[in-house]
C-alpha positions as CSV (number, residue, x, y, z in Angstrom):
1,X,9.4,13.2,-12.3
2,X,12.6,10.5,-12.3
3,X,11.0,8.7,-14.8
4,X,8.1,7.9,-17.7
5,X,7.5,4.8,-19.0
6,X,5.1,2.7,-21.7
7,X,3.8,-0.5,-20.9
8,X,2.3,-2.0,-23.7
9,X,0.5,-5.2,-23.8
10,X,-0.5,-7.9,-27.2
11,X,-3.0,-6.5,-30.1
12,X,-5.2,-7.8,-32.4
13,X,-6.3,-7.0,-35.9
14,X,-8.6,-8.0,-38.8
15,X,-8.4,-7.8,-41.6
16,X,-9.3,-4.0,-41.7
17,X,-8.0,-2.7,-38.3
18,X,-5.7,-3.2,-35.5
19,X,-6.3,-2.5,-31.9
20,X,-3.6,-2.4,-29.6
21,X,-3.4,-0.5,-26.0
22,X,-1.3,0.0,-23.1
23,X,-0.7,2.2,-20.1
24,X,1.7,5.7,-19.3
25,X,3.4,5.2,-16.3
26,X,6.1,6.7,-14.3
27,X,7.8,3.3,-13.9
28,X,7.2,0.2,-14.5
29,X,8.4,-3.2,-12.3
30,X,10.1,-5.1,-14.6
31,X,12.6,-8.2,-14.8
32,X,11.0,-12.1,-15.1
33,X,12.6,-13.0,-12.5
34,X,10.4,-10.8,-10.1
35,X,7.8,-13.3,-10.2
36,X,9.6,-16.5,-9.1
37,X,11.1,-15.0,-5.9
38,X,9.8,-16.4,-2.7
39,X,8.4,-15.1,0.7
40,X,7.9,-11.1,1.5
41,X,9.9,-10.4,-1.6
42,X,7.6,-12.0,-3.7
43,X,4.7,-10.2,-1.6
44,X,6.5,-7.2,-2.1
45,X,6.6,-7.4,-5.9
46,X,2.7,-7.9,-6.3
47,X,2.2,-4.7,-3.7
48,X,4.3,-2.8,-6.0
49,X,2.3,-3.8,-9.0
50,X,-0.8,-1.9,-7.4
51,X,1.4,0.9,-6.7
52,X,1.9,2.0,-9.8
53,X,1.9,5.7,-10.4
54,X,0.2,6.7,-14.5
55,X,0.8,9.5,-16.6
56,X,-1.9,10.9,-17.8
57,X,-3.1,13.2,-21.3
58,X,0.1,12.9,-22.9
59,X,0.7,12.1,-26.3
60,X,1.9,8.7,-27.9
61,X,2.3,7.5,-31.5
62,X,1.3,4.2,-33.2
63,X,4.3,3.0,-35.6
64,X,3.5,0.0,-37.7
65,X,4.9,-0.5,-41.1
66,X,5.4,2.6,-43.1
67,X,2.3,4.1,-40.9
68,X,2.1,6.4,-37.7
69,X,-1.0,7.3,-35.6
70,X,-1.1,9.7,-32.7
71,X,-3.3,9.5,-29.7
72,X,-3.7,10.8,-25.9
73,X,-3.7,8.5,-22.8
74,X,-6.5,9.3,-20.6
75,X,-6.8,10.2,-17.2
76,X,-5.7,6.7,-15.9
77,X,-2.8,6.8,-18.0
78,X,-5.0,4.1,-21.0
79,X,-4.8,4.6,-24.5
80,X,-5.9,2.7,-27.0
81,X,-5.6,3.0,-31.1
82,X,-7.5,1.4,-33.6
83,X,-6.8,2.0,-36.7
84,X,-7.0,0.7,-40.3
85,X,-4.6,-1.9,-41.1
86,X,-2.0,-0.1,-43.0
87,X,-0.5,-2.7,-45.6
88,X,-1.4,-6.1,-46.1
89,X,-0.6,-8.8,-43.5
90,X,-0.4,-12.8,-43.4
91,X,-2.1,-14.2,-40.7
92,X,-0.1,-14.9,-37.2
93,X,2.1,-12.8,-34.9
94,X,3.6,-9.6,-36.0
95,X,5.0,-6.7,-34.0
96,X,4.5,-2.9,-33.5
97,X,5.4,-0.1,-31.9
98,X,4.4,2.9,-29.6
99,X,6.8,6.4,-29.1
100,X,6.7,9.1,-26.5
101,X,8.5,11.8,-27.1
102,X,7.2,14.5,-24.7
103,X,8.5,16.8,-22.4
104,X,6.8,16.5,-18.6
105,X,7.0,18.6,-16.0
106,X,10.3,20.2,-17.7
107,X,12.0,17.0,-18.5
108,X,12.2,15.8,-22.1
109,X,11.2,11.9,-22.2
110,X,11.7,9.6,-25.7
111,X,10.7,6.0,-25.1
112,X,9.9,3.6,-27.7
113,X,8.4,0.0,-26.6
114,X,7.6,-2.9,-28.9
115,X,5.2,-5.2,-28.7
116,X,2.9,-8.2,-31.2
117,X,-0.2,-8.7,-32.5
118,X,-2.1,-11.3,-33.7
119,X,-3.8,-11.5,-36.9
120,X,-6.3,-14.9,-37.5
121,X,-7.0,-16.9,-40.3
122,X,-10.6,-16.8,-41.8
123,X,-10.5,-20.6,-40.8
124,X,-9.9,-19.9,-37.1
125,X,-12.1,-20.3,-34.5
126,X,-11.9,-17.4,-31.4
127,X,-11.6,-18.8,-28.2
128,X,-12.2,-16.6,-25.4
129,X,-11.6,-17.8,-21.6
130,X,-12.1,-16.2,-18.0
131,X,-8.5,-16.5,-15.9
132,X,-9.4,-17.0,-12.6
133,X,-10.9,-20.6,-11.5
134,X,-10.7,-21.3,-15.2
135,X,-7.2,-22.4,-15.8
136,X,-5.6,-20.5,-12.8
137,X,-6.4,-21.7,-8.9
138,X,-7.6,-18.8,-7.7
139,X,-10.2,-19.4,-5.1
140,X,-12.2,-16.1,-6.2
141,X,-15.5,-17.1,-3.9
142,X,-12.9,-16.3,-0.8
143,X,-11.9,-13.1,-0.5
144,X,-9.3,-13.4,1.8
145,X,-7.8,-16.9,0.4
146,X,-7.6,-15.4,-2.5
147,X,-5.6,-12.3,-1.3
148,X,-3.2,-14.4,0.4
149,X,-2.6,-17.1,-2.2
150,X,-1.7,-14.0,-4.5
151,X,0.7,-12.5,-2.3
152,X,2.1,-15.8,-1.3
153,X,3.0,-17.9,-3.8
154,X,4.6,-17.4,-6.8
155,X,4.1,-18.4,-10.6
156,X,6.1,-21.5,-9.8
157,X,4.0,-22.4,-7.0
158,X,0.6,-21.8,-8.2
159,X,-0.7,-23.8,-10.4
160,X,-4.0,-24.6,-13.3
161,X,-6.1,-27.2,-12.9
162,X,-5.2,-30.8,-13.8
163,X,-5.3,-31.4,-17.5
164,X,-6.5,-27.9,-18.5
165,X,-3.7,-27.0,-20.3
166,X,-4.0,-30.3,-22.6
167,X,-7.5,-29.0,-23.3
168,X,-6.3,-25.6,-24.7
169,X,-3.4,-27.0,-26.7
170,X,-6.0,-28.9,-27.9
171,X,-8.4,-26.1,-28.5
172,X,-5.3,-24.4,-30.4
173,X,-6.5,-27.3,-32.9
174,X,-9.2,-26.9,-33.4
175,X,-9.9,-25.6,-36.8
176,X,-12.6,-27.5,-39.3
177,X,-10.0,-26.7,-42.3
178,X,-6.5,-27.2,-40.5
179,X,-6.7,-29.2,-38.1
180,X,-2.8,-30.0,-37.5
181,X,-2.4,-26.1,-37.6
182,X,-1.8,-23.4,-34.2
183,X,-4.1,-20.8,-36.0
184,X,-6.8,-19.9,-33.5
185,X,-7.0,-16.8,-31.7
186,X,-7.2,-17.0,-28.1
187,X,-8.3,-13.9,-25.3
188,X,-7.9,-14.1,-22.0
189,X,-11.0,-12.3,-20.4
190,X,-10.7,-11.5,-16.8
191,X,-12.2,-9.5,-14.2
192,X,-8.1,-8.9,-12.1
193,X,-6.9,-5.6,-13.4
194,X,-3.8,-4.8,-15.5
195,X,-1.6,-4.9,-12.9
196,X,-1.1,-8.5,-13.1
197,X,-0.9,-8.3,-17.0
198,X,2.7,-9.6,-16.5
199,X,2.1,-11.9,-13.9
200,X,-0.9,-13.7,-16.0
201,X,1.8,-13.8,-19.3
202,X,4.3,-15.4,-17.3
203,X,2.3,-17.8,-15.3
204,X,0.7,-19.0,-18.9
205,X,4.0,-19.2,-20.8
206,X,5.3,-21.4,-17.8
207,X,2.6,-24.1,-18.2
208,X,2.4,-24.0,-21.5
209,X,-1.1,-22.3,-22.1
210,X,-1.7,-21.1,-25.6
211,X,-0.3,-17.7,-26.5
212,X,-3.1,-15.2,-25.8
213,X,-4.5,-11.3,-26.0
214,X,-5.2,-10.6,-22.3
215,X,-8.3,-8.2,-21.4
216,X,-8.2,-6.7,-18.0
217,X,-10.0,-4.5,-15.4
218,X,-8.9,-1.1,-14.8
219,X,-5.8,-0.1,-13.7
220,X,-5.3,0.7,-10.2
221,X,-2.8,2.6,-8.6
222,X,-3.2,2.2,-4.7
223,X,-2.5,-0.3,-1.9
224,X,-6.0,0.4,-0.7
225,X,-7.2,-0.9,-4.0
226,X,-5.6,-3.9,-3.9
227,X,-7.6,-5.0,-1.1
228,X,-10.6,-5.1,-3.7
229,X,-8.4,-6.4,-6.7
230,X,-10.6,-9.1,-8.7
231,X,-13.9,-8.1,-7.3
232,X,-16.8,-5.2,-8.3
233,X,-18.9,-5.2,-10.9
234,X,-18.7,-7.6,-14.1
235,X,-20.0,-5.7,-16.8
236,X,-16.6,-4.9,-18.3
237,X,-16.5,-8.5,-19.6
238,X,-19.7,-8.5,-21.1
239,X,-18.8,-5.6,-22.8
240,X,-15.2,-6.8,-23.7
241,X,-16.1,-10.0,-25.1
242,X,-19.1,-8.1,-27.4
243,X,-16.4,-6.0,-28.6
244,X,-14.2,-9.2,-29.4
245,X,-17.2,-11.2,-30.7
246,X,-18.2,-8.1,-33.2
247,X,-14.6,-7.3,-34.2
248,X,-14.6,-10.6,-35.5
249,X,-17.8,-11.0,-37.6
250,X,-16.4,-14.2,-39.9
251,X,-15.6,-16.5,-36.7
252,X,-17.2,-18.5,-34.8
253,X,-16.2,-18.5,-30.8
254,X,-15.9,-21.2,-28.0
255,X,-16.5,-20.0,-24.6
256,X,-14.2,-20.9,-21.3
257,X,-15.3,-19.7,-17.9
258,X,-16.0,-21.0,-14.5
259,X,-19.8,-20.9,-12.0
260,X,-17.6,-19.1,-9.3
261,X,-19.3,-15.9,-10.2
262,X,-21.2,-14.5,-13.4
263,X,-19.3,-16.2,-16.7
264,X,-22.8,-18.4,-17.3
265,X,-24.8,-15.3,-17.0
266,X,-22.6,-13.7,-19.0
267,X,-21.9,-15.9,-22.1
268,X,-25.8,-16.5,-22.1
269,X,-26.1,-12.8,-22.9
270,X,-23.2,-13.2,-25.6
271,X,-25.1,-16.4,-27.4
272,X,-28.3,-14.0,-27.6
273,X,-26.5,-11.1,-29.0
274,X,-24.9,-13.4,-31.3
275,X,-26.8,-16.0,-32.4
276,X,-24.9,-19.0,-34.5
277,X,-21.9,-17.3,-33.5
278,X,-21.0,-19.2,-30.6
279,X,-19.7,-23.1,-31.6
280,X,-19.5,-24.3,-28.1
281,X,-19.2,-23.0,-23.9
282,X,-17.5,-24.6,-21.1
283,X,-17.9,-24.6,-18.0
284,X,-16.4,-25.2,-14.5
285,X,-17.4,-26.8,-11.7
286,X,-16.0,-24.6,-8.7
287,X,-18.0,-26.4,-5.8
288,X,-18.6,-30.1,-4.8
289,X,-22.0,-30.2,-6.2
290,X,-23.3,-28.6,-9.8
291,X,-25.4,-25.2,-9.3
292,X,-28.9,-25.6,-10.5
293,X,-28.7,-21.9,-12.3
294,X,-25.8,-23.2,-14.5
295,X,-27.2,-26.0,-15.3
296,X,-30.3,-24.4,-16.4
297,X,-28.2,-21.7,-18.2
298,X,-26.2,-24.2,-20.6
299,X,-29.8,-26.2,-21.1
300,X,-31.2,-23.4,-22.3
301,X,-28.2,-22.8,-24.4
302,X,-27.9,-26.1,-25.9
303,X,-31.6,-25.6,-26.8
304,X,-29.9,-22.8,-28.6
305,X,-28.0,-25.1,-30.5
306,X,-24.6,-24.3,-28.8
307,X,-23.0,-27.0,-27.5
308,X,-22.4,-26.8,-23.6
309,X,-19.8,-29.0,-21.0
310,X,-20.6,-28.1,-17.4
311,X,-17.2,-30.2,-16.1
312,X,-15.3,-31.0,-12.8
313,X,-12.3,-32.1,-14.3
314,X,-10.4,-30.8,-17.7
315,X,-10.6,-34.3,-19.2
316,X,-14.2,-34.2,-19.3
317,X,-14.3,-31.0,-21.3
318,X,-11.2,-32.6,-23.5
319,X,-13.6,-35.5,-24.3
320,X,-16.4,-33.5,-24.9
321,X,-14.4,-31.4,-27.9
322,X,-12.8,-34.7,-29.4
323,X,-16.6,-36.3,-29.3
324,X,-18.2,-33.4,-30.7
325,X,-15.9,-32.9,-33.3
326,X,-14.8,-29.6,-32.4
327,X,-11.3,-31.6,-32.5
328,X,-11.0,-33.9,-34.7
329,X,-8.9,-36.3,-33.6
330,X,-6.0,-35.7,-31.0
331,X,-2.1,-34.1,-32.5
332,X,0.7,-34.5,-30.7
333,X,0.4,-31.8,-27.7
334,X,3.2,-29.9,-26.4
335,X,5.4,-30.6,-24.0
C-alpha cells in the first residue's frame, strides 16, 4: 500500500454532542481545479471518484479542544464519532480534527486532516434540502441523461435552477428573532453517494448556495457501481433526516425537495414523526404538469398545519416564504 489517506467531510453539534464522519482511503482525488476541467478529463475525474479504494477497521482519533476520542472505520472505510461536546462553544463554524497514526500492511502512516462544524443558535431554524432536481439540474427520472450530464459537464457548466439560490440566501434569513442574521443550519440530504461530496461543495460554493452539512449515500468503490450512482432504495434519507430532526429537538425545520422521486413521501413521514416540528415544505415541480399524489401529499400536510409550496419556478417559493412570514421582509442577498 503507496498510500492512506482521511477524507473528512463538515459536522454538526448541539449543544451536548458533536457528530462528525468521514472515510479511510488509500488516496484521495484532490485539487479544485479537478472539477472545472473540460471533456474526457473532466469524465475522467468523476470515474476516478467511484474508483476509490477504502481502508477498512483501522483506528482514528477525534481531536477537538483539549479532548480526544478513538474509534474504528468499518468495513467500507466509514467512521463516525459522536461524542459529548467537550468545552463550551458559541454558535457558528468551528474546526476539528481526525489522526491516523497506524501501521498497515508494514508501512507506518500518520495523517492528520482538519475539518468544521457547525453549531446553531436556539433561534435558528434547520433547513434540510434534497440535491438533485432541487437546486442542482440533474435530470434524475432519466437514467442515462443523467449519467451523461455528470460525466460531461463540469461545475462551471451545470447549473441550479433560476432564482433558487435567492431563495436559500433568503432562507439563511430566516430566523423569527434575527432576522438580518446568517444563523440557520442547513443539510444537504441526498440520495448520490460520497463520492461526489467534493463535487456537491464546490458546485454550491460556486453559485453561492448557503454553506451546508452534506448527507450522502454509501460509498462506492467500483466503476460498475457507478452505473447505478443516484438510484436504489431511499430509505437512507428517511432515516438521515430523523436523525437530524431528533438531534435537534429545540428547532423547528423547513423542508426542500423535489416530485422526481420520493421527497413528498418522505417529508410526509417526517411531519408525522414529528408533529409541530416542521415550519414549512417545498416542493418542486419536475414535469410540465403537477402530480396528483403530491398535491394530495402537501394538502394533507397543510391540514397538518405545515405550510406547503408545490412550485415550478424558485420565485414562487421566494414569495411564498416573504408572504408567510417565514422571511420577514427581504435583506440585501449576496452577490
Amino acid at each position: 500500500m503507496k498510500h492512506c489517506d482521511i477524507k473528512l467531510y463538515r459536522g454538526y453539534a448541539n449543544q451536548n454532542k458533536l457528530v462528525v464522519f468521514g472515510h479511510v482511503i488509500e488516496k484521495y482525488p484532490d485539487g479544485k481545479n479537478q472539477y472545472t476541467r473540460k471533456g474526457f478529463r473532466y469524465a475522467r475525474t468523476i470515474i476516478k471518484l467511484f474508483s476509490i479504494k477504502t481502508i477498512p477497521n483501522v483506528q482514528v482519533t477525534l481531536k477537538i479542544g483539549n479532548s480526544s476520542f478513538t474509534t474504528n472505520a468499518q468495513e467500507d472505510g466509514y467512521f463516525r464519532f459522536s461524542v459529548s461536546l467537550p468545552s463550551t462553544f458559541e454558535p457558528g463554524w468551528h474546526k476539528y480534527q481526525v489522526n491516523l497514526n497506524e501501521i498497515i500492511e508494514n508501512k507506518h502512516f500518520n495523517v492528520t486532516k482538519e475539518e468544521e462544524f457547525f453549531l446553531p443558535y436556539r433561534s435558528s431554524y434547520g433547513i434540510i434540502s434534497d440535491i438533485d432536481d432541487t437546486f442542482l439540474i440533474s435530470h434524475s427520472r432519466k437514467s442515462f441523461k443523467k449519467l451523461f450530464v455528470l460525466l460531461s459537464k463540469n461545475i462551471q457548466a451545470r447549473k441550479p435552477f433560476q432564482d433558487v439560490v435567492k431563495h436559500y440566501q433568503l432562507l439563511s434569513y430566516a430566523n423569527p428573532v434575527h432576522p438580518h442574521i446568517k444563523e440557520n443550519i442547513f443539510f444537504y440530504v441526498s440520495s448520490s453517494e460520497w463520492n461526489l461530496y467534493d463535487m456537491i461543495v464546490r458546485f454550491s460554493e460556486l453559485n453561492g448556495l448557503p454553506k451546508a452539512i452534506l448527507k450522502l449515500k454509501k460509498i462506492k468503490s467500483g466503476v460498475d457501481d457507478f452505473i447505478m450512482t443516484g438510484s436504489g432504495n431511499h430509505q437512507h434519507k428517511f432515516e438521515k433526516i430523523f436523525n437530524i430532526i431528533n438531534f435537534y429537538p429545540e428547532l423547528q425545520f423547513i423542508l426542500l425537495g423535489d416530485d422526481s422521486q420520493k421527497d413528498p413521501e418522505i417529508y410526509q413521514q417526517i411531519g408525522k414523526k414529528f408533529p409541530g416540528k416542521i415550519k414549512a415544505v417545498y416542493i418542486r415541480q419536475t414535469r410540465s404538469r403537477k402530480k396528483s399524489v403530491t398535491t394530495n401529499i402537501l394538502k394533507e400536510m397543510q391540514e397538518s398545519k405545515i405550510e406547503t409550496c408545490y412550485f415550478d419556478h424558485s420565485n414562487k417559493a421566494v414569495i411564498h416564504s416573504l408572504e408567510q412570514g417565514i422571511v420577514f421582509q427581504t435583506p440585501e442577498l449576496d452577490q
